[in-house]
N, C-alpha and C positions, 0 to 999 in steps of 0.2 A: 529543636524538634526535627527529627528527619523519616523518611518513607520505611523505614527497615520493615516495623511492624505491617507494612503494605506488601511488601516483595515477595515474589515467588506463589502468588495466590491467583486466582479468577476469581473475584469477590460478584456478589450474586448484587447489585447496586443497581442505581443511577448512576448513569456517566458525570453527568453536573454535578450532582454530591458528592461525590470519590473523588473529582477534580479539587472540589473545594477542600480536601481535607489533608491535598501535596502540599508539601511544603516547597515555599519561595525556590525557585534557580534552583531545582533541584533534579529532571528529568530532563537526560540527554536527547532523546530521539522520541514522537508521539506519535504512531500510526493511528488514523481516525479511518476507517471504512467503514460511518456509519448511517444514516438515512439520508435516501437521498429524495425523498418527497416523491414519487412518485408510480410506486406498488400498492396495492391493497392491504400490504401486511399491516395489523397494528403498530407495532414499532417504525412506522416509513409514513405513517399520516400527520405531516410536518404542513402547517398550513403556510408558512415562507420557508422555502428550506435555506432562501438569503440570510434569513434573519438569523435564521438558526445557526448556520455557519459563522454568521460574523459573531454569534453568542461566543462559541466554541471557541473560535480564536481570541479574543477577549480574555477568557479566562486561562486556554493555553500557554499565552504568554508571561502569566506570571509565574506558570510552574518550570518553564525552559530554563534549560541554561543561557546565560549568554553564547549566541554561538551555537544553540541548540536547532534542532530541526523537525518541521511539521509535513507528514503528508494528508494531506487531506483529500480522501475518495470522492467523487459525484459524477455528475453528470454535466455537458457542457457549460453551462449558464450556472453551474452551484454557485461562484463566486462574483458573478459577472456587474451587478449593480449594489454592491455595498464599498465602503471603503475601511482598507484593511492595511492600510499603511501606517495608520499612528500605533499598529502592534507588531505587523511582522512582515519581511520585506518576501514578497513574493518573486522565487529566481525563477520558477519554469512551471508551464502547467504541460503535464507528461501525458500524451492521448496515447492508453494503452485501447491499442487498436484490433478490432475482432472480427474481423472477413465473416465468420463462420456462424455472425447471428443468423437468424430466419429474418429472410427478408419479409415483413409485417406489413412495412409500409404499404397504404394504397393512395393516400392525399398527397404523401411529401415522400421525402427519402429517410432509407430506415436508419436509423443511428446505430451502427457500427462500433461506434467506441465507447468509453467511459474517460473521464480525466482524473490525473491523479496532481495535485497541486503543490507543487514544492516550496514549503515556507524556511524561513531561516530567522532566527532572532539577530539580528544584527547579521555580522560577517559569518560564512558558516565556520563554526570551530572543525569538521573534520569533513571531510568528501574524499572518499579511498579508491579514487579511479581504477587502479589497479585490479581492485578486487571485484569488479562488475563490468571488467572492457568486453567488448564483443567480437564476433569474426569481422575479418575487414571481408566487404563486397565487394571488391571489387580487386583484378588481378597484382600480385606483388609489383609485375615489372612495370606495369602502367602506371602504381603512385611511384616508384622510383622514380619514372619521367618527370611524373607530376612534381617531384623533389627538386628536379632541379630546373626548372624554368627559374628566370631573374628576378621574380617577386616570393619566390623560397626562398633563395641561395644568399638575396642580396636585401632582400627586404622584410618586412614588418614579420611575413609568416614562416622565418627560417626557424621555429620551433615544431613546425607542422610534418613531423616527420615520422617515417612508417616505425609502427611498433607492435615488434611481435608477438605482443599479447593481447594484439587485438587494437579496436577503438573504443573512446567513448560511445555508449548506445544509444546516445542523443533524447528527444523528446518525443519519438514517437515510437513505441514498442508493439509490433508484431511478433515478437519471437518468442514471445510467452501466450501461450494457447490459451484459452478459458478452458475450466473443467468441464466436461461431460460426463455421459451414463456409464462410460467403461474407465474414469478414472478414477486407478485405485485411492488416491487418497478424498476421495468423498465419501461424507462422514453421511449426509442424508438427501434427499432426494429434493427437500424444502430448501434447501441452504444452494441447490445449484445457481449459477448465475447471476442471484441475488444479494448472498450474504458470504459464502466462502470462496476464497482467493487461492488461485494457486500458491504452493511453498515457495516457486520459483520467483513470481513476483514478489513476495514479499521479503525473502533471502538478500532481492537484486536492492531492497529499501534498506534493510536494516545493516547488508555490508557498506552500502556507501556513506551511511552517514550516520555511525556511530561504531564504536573502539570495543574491544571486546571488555567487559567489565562494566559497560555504561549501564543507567538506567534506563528501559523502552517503558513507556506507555500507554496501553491498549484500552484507549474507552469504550470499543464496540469490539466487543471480543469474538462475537457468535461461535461459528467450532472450531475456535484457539488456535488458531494457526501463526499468530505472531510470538504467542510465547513459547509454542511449541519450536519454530525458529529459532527463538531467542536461546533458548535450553541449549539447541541442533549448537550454536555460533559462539555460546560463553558471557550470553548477554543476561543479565538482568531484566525482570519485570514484572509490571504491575499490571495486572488483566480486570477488566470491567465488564457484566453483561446484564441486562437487565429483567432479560429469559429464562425463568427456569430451565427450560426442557436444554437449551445452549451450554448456559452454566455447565450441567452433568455433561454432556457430550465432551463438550470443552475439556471440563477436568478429568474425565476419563480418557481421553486422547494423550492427555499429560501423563497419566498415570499407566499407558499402554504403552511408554515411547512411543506414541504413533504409530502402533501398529495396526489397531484395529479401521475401519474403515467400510464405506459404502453397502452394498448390497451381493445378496447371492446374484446368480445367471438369472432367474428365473424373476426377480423381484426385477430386476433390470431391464426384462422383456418386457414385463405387466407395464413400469412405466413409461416403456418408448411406444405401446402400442395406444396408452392411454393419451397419449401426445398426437396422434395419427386424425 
């Protein structure tokens, strides 16, 4: 048995029932961005969203490849008191970070970021540094210095050496913006912030850790931006959403190459003044 009959769709599902229906070691790369417990929305009233999580990886793991890889969307603590070792080894939780929320807070401080949690089944089978390095911060001639002090040249870090296509982007991402009212690729006014992802983040996910031809996984589809990706990069995949009104968004995104998107001038106004 294998996923064919699954591929190339956004099936109108449950995430849990569409999981259960992959077959064994079979899905290279799973992007999960999906409730994180703590909106109004129907689809987000998760009464532990620990629980919930740890459900999720549970049963992710049987559909990975060895070597395959999980990210999992939330909020700081999504993972924080469960254990998730006897399924998948957790390498980096990634704080994709956002200066630009409205600061809300008035008791505590306002949360800024979101995490994004990088699981691996065993050893990761591919991570394509190359294809996701970033600008180096910092001046050319200064890391040459930095190149050759005696604990480069002569020691442990003589691999730590400048390269011109950039660096790894490490664990905490600011250089990918959240969406807003003037970005074109938002599909609806509901889906800001909450539910759709820039392409750009999700691009930086799906080239580092999966080959072009692989299978993606998308059990919170909302408006398709992973398999829209996937189409963009050569990837395969299997889309999940449990929204009607998503679902159509989604497939019509697919079915527009991505062209269609957001709002006239004027709807865009209505909503930033209705924000005021």
């Amino acid at each position: 048995m294998n996923n064919l009959h699954l591929e190339g769709v956004i099936h109108h599902r449950d995430a849990l029932q569409l999981t259960a229906e992959l077959s064994d070691n079979s899905v290279d790369l799973i992007v999960a961005d999906g409730p994180y417990g703590v909106t109004p929305h129907e689809w987000d009233k998760i009464s532990d969203i620990q629980e919930f999580n740890l459900e999720l990886i549970k049963r992710f793991t049987r559909v990975l490849v060895p070597g395959g890889a999980l990210y999992l969307f939330g909020k700081p603590n999504c993972i924080d008191f469960i254990d998730y070792r006897p399924y998948l080894n957790l390498k980096s939780k990634i704080v994709w970070y956002q200066p630009s929320r409205l600061a809300q807070g008035r008791l505590s401080y306002t949360n800024n970021y979101d995490v994004i949690c990088y699981f691996t089944k065993e050893k990761p089978r591919v991570f394509n540094l190359d294809d996701i390095r970033v600008a180096q911060l910092v001046e050319l001639e200064h890391r040459k210095r930095c190149e050759n002090v005696p604990s480069v040249t002569n020691g442990k870090f003589g691999k730590t050496v400048f390269n011109p296509k950039g660096k790894n982007p490490g664990d905490v991402w600011g250089d990918i913006k959240q969406l807003t009212y003037k970005s074109k690729e938002l599909v609806s006014r509901e889906m800001l912030n909450t539910i759709q992802k820039p392409k750009k983040l999700i691009e930086r996910l799906v080239l580092a850790s999966s080959s072009e031809g692989d299978l993606v996984f998308d059990p919170f589809c909302g408006s398709g931006t992973v398999p829209v990706v996937c189409l963009e990069l050569n990837r395969r995949f299997i889309g999940c959403e449990i929204k009607n009104e998503y679902v159509e968004m989604a497939r019509k995104r697919l079915e527009c190459g991505d062209s269609s998107h957001g709002f006239s001038e004027a709807q865009e106004t209505e909503d930033q003044l209705s924000l005021v």
